[in-house]
Every structure is written in C-alpha cells, then in structure tokens.
One Martini backbone bead per residue (centre of mass of N, CA, C, O) as a GRO file, in nm:
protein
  240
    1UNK     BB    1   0.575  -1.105  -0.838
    2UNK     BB    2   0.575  -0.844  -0.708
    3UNK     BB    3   0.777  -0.524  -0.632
    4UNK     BB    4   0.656  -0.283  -0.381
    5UNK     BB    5   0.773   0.041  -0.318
    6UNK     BB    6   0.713   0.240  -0.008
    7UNK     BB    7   0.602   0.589  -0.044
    8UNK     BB    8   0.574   0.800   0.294
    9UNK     BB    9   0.434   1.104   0.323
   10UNK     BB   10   0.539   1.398   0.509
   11UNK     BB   11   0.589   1.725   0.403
   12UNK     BB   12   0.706   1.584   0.087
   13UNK     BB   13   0.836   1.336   0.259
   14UNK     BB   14   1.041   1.063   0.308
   15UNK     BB   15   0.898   0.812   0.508
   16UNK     BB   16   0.868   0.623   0.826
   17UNK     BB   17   0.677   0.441   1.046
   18UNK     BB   18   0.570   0.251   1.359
   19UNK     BB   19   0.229   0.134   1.349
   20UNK     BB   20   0.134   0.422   1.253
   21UNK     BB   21   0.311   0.627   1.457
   22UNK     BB   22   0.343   0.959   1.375
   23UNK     BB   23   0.600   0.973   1.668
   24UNK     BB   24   0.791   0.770   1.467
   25UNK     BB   25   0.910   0.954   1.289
   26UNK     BB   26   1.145   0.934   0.950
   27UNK     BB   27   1.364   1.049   0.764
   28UNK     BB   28   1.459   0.925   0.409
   29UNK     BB   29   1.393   1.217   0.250
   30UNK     BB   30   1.369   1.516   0.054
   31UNK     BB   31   1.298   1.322  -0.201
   32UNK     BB   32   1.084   1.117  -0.402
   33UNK     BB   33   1.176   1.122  -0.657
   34UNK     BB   34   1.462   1.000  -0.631
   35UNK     BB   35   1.386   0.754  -0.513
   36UNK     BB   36   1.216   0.638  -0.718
   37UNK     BB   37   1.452   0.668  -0.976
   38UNK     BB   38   1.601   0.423  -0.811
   39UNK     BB   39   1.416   0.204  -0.847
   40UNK     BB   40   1.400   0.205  -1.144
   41UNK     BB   41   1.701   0.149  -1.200
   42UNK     BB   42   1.619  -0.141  -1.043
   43UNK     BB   43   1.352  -0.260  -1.211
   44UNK     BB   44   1.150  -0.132  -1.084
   45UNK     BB   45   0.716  -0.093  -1.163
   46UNK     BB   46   0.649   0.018  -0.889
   47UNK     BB   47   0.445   0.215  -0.671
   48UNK     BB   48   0.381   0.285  -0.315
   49UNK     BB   49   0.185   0.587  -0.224
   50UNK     BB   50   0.146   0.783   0.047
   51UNK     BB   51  -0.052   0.972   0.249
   52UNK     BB   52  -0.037   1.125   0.531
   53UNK     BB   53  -0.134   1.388   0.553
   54UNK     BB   54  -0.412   1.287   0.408
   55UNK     BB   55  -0.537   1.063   0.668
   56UNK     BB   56  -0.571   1.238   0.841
   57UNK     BB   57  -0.715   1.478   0.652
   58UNK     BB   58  -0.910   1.364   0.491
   59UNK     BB   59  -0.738   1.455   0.233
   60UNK     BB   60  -0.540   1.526  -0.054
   61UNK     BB   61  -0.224   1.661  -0.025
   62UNK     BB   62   0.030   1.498  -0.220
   63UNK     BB   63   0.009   1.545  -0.509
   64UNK     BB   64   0.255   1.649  -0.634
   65UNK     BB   65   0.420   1.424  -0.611
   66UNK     BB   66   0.256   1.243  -0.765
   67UNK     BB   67   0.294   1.401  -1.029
   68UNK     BB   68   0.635   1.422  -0.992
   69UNK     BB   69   0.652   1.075  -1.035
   70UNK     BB   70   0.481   1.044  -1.291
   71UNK     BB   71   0.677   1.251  -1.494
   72UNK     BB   72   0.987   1.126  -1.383
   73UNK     BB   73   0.825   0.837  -1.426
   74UNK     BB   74   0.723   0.466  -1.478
   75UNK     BB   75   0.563   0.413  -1.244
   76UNK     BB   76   0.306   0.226  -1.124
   77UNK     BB   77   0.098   0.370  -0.940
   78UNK     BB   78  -0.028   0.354  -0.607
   79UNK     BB   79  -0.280   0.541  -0.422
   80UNK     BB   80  -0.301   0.663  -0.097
   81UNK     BB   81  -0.434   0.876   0.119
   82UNK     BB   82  -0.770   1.088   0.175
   83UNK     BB   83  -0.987   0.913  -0.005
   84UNK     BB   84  -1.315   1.027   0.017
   85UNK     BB   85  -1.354   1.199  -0.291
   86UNK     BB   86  -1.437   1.236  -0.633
   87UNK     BB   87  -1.230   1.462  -0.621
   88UNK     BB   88  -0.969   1.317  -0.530
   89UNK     BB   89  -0.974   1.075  -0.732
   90UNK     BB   90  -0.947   1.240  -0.959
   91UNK     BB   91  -0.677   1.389  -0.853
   92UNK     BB   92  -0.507   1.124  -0.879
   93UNK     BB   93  -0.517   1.041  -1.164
   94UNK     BB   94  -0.457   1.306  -1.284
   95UNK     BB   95  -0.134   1.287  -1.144
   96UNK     BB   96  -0.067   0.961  -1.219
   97UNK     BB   97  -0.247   0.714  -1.099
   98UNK     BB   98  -0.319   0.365  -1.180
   99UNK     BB   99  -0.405   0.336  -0.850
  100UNK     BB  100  -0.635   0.292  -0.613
  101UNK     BB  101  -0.657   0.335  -0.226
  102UNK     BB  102  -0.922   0.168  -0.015
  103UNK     BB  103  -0.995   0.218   0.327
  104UNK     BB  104  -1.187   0.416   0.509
  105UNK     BB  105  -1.413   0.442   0.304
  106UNK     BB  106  -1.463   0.117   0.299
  107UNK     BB  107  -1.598   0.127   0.580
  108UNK     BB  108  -1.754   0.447   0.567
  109UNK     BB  109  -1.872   0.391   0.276
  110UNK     BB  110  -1.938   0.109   0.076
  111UNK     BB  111  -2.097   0.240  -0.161
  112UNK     BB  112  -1.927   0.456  -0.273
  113UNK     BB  113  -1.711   0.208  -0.323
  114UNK     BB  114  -1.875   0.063  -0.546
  115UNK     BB  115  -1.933   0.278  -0.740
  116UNK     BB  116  -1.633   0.291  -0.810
  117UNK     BB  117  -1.593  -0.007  -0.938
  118UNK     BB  118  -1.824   0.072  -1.166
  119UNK     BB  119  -1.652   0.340  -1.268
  120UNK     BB  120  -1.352   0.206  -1.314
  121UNK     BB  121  -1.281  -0.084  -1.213
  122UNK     BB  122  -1.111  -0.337  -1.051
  123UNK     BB  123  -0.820  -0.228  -1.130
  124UNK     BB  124  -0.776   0.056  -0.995
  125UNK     BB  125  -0.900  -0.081  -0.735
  126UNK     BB  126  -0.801  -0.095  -0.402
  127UNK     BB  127  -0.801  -0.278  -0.130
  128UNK     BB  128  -0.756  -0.142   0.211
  129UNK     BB  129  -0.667  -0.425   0.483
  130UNK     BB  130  -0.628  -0.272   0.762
  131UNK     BB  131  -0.451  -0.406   1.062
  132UNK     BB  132  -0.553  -0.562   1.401
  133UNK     BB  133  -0.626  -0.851   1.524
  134UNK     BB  134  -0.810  -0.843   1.268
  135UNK     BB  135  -0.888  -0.551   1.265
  136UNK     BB  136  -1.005  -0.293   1.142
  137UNK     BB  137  -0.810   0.037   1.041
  138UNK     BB  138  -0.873   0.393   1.064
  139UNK     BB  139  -0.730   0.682   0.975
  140UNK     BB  140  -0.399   0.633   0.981
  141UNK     BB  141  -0.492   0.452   1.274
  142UNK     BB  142  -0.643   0.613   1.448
  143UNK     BB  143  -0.908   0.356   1.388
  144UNK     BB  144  -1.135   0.149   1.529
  145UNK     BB  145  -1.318  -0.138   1.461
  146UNK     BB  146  -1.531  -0.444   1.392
  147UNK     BB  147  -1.397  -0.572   1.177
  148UNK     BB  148  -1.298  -0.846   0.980
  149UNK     BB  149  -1.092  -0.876   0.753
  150UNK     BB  150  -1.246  -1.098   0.574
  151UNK     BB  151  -1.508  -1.009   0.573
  152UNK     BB  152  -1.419  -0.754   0.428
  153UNK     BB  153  -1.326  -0.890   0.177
  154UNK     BB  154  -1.589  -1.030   0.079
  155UNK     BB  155  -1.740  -0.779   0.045
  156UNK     BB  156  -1.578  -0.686  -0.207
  157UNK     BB  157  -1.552  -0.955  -0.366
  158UNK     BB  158  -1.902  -0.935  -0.405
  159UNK     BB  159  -1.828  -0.603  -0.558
  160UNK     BB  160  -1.543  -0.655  -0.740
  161UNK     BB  161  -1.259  -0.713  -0.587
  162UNK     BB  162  -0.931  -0.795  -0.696
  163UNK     BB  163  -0.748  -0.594  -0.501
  164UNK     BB  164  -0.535  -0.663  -0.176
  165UNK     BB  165  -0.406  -0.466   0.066
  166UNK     BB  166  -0.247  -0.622   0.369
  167UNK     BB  167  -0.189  -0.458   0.696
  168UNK     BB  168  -0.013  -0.566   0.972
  169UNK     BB  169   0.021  -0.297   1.223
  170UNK     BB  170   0.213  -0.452   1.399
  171UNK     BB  171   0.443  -0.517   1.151
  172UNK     BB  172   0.472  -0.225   1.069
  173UNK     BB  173   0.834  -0.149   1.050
  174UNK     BB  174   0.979  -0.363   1.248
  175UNK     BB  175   1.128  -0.624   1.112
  176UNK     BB  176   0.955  -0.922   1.190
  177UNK     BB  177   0.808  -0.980   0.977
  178UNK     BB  178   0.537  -1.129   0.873
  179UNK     BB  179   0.175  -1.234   0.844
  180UNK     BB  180   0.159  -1.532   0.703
  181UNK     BB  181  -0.099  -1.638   0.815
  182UNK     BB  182  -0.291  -1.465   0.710
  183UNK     BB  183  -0.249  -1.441   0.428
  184UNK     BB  184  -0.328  -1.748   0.412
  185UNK     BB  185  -0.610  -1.727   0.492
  186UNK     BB  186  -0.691  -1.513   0.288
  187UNK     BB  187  -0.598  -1.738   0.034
  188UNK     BB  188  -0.809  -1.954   0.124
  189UNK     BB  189  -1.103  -1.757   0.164
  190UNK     BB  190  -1.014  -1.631  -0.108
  191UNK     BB  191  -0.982  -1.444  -0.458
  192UNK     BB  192  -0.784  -1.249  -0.434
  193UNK     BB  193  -0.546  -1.087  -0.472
  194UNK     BB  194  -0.214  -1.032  -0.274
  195UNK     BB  195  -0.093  -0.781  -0.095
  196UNK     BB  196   0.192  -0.763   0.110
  197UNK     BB  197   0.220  -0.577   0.432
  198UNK     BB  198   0.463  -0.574   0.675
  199UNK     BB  199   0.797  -0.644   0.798
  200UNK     BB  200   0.988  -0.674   0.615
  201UNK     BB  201   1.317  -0.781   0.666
  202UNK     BB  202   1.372  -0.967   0.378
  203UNK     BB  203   1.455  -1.164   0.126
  204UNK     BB  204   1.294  -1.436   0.250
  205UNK     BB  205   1.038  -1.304   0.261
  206UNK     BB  206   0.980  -1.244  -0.049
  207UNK     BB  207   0.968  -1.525  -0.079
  208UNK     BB  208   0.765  -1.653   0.074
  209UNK     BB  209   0.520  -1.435  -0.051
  210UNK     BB  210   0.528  -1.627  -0.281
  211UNK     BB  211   0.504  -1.919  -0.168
  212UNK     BB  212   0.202  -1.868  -0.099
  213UNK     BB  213   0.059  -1.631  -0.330
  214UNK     BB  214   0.116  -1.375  -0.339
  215UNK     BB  215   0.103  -1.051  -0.592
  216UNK     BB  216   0.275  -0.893  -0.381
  217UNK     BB  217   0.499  -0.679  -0.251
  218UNK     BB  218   0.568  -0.468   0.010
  219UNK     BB  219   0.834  -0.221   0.069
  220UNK     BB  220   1.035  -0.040   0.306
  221UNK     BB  221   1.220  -0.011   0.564
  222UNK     BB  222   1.412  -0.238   0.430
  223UNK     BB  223   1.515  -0.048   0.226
  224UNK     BB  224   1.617   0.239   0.407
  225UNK     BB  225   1.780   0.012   0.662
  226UNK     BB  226   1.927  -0.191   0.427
  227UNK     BB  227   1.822  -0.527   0.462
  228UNK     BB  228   1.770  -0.446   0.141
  229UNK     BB  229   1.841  -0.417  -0.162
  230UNK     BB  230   1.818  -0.380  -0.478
  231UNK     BB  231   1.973  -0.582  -0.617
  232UNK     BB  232   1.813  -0.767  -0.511
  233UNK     BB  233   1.516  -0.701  -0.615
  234UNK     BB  234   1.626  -0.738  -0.864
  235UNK     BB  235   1.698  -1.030  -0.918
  236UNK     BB  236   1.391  -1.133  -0.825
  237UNK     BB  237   1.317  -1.017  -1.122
  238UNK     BB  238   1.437  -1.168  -1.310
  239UNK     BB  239   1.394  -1.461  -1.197
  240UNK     BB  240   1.037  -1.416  -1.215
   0.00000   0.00000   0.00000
C-alpha cells in the first residue's frame, strides 16, 4: 500500500484546513519545498499535492510549487485542484505531475473527462471521489451535488478509471480516524484502486487501511500535528 503524504498550498504555503472550511486555515510551513524533501529523506515517493486556491478560483494556481517540488525531489507527485481546462492539465504535466486528480470537472463535465483519461490512459487520471454523507462535493467542497459516491465510481470505471482517491470531508482533517465503512463498501462494490484520505489518526489507521484493501493511504494533519512520525511511516513502508 502507498504511502501519499498530502501537501495543500494557500498563497505558495503549506497549509491544512478542517472538513474544507477554508476559514480554519492553518499553516504548517512557508516552505512546501523543504516539506516534500523531508518526506522523501524518510523513503516515501509519492506525494498528493493540492492547489487550494486553484480548486476556489477554478483554475491552476499554484504550478510553480508543484514545478519546484518536482525539480528538487523525486517524489511521484499526483496534482489536483481547479484543473478545469486541458490548458491547466497540460500545465500540471508539463510542472512535473506524474498525475492528475479529476474532481469538480468530473462531476460537471464527465465527457470532457472521459476524453481525458482517452488521452492520457488510465494511469495518468484519478478521478477524485469527494464526498459528505456520501454525496460527492465540488469546487473545494463548497458545493454539493446530488451523485452518490459509488454510483459516481461505477462511471468512471465504466469509461476506463482505475485509480480513485476518496475523501469523506466529514473526516478529513478531523484526526479521528477514517470512514473505514465507506472505504469497505466502495472496495466491494467497484474494481478500482482505492486511496483512502480523511481522518487518518495514527499507525493503527493506516494499518487499518491496508487491512482491508485500500492501495494508498493519504496522510495529512497526523503527519504536521505530530500524531505520526516519519520514522513510523518509513518503517511500515520498509515492512511493506
């Protein structure tokens, strides 16, 4: 199972809020650079990385971050947030994403989407499955759909999506643990990849999260708030 420590930028810093409300903003380095490269010194090589102020204004903002993390480190980097137009995910490739996480447009826009993962294949796309009460949720969650989560993943992998990051935003940033149910029933019900994001409390969780199938586990706030250590984490990637 992965190991996806996540970096959410607000005006080039690295940041984390609470359920998405971007006025429990907090930030936890003015450096993302320097972040990314202590993750990789403790052997992860992945990393999510969001724009947040790309995901409000619907457009990429924060490439130079994203082009700055991809020069000074070797971390597979998947990017997301306000990736609307292929002018904006081209500008994420070429930045030095190894892929790219389809959320809002892929509610509001699923051909365009479609032709996306035609273009790129399967592996380049995640589609991001972010929901609440699991209705999924848009525009840096600060709209609501009428999709059902699972429903909106079956059509995805009806139209060639293989690998899918789901966030319950009731849990994410929470610290109190994962929406295990949620997770089980999605790997039950599809055939995708499952990355787990939201809640992640401690080791227990992402043991957890391996235990039932999940292939990545995203991590945040337990990482910055100290509740998991790196060495914790280089230790369960080494055990792997």
């Amino acid at each position: 199972m992965k190991i996806i420590p996540a970096i959410d930028i607000i005006d080039g810093k690295c940041v984390r809020l609470s359920k998405g409300d971007y006025e429990t903003k907090k930030i936890y380095s003015e450096n993302p650079v320097e972040v990314a490269k202590e993750f990789e010194d403790y052997g992860i090589q992945f990393l999510h990385l969001v724009d947040l102020d790309g995901a409000k204004s619907k457009h990429i903002v924060n490439h130079k971050v994203l082009e700055n993390i991809a020069k000074e480190t070797s971390l597979q980097i998947d990017f997301g947030g306000g990736l609307k137009s292929l002018e904006d995910i081209e500008a994420a490739f070429n930045c030095g994403a190894k892929q790219i996480t389809i959320g809002s447009i892929a509610v509001q826009d699923p051909e365009f989407c479609f032709e996306l993962i035609r273009k790129y294949g399967s592996e380049k796309i995640i589609l991001g499955a972010d929901c609440e009460n699991r209705k999924i949720k848009t525009s840096g969650w600060l709209e609501e759909s009428d999709k059902d989560v699972i429903d909106f993943i079956l059509q995805y992998q009806e139209n060639g999506v293989k690998n899918t990051i789901c966030t319950d935003i009731s849990k994410d940033g929470m610290l109190e643990g994962p929406s295990t149910d949620l997770y089980r029933d999605i790997l039950e019900k599809t055939t995708v990849q499952l990355v787990a994001s939201g809640g992640i409390s401690g080791i227990k969780d992402v043991h957890q999260m391996k235990k039932i199938g999940c292939s990545g586990t995203i991590i945040g706030k337990a990482i910055y708030e100290g509740k998991i250590e790196l060495k914790e984490l280089q230790k369960f990637i080494e055990n792997a």
